[in-house]
N, C-alpha and C positions, 0 to 999 in steps of 0.2 A: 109302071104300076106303083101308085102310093103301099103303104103298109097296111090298111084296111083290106084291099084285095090280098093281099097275102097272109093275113088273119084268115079270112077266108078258106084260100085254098087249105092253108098249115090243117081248120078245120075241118075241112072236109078230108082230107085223105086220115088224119087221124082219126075220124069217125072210122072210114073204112076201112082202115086198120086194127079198128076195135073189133069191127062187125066179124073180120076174118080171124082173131084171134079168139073170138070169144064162140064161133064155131068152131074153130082148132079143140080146143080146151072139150067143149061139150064132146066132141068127138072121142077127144083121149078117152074123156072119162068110160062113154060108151064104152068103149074098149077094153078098159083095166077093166069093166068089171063084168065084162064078156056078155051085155047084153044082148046085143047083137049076133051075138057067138059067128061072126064069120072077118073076112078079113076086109072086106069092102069101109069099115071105118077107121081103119087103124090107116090106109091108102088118102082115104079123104084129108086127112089131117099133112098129111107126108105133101100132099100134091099143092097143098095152099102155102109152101114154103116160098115155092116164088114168086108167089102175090106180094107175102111178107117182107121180103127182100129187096123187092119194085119199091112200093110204098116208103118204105125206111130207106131206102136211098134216096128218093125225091125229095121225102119228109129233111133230111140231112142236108140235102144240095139246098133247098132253098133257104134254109138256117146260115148254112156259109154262105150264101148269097147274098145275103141280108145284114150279116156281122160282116161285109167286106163294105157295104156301105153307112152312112153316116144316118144312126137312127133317132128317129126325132124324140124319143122321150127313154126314160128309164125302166119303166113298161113296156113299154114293146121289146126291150131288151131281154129282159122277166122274160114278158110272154114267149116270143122266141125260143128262147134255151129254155122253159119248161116244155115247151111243144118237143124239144127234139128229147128231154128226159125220157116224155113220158112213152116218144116212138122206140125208143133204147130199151123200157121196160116193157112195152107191146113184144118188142122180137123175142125179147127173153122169156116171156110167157110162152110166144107162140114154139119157141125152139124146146122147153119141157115139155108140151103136150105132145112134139113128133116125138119127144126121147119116148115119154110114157105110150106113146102108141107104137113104138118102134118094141118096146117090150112086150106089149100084150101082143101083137104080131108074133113075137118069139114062145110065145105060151100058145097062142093060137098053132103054129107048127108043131109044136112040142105033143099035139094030138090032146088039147084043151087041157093036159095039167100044167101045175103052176109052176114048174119048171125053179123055183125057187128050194133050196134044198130047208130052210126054216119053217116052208109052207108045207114039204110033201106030207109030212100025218093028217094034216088037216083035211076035213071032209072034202071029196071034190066034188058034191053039190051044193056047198056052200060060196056063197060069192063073197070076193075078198074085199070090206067094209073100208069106205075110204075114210081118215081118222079125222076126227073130231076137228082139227085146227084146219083141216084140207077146208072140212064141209064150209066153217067159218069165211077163211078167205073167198072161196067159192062164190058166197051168196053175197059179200060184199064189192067183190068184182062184177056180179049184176047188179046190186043196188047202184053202183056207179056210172055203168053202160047205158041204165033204165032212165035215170035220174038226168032229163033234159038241162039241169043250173047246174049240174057238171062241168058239162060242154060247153055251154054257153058264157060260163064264165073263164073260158082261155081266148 
């Protein structure tokens, strides 16, 4: 296989490693903030760990597969080692949305309070607001997903 077919693949699984973290993440959120109010999202997010794990090991084997042979330009070097950055920060997104669903799971048991002892005065018909810098990052993690000259240019 030249390095174009493996530009390729590198892109396609990192597509789909987006697509599963970037449902991980919506799901947390689901969850923190109990819209859903049951346990079946806080599950969803937990069960795509071993997609994530699949993915980011291949995404990895073929990067050492690649840095084991003699590559033809300095860019594809680049390209290479950003593609395995960027699967390093996929897992890590996708590993806080299990934490964050792994918690709202525990307020879910907790018989739907917040189980946090900072939070017990707080109304518990109020939903607990994700803060301002979350919402930020949030929407720029879809403008990025969305944004086909993202992708296109790895």
């Amino acid at each position: 296989m030249n390095t174009q077919e493996y530009r390729q693949i590198l892109r396609f699984y990192l597509l789909d490693m987006a697509g599963v973290t970037q449902k991980g993440v919506d799901y947390a959120i689901k969850a923190y903030t109990l819209k859903l109010g049951n346990l079946e999202s806080c599950t969803i997010v937990r069960d795509d760990t071993y997609e994530i794990d699949v993915l980011h090991r291949e995404i990895t084997g073929l990067v050492r597969d690649l840095l084991a042979v003699e590559l033809s330009g300095e860019s594809d070097l680049r390209y290479f080692l950003a593609s395995e950055r960027i699967a390093n920060a996929l897992r890590v997104v996708h590993s806080q949305a299990v934490e964050i669903a792994a918690d709202s799971m525990l307020i879910l048991d907790n018989g739907g309070g917040l189980g946090c002892a900072e939070l017990t005065n707080a109304d518990s018909q109020k939903v607990v607001p994700i803060p301002d810098g979350m919402e930020a990052f949030l929407e720029t993690i879809d403008t990025c997903f969305a944004d086909a000259s993202f992708w296109s240019g790895l």
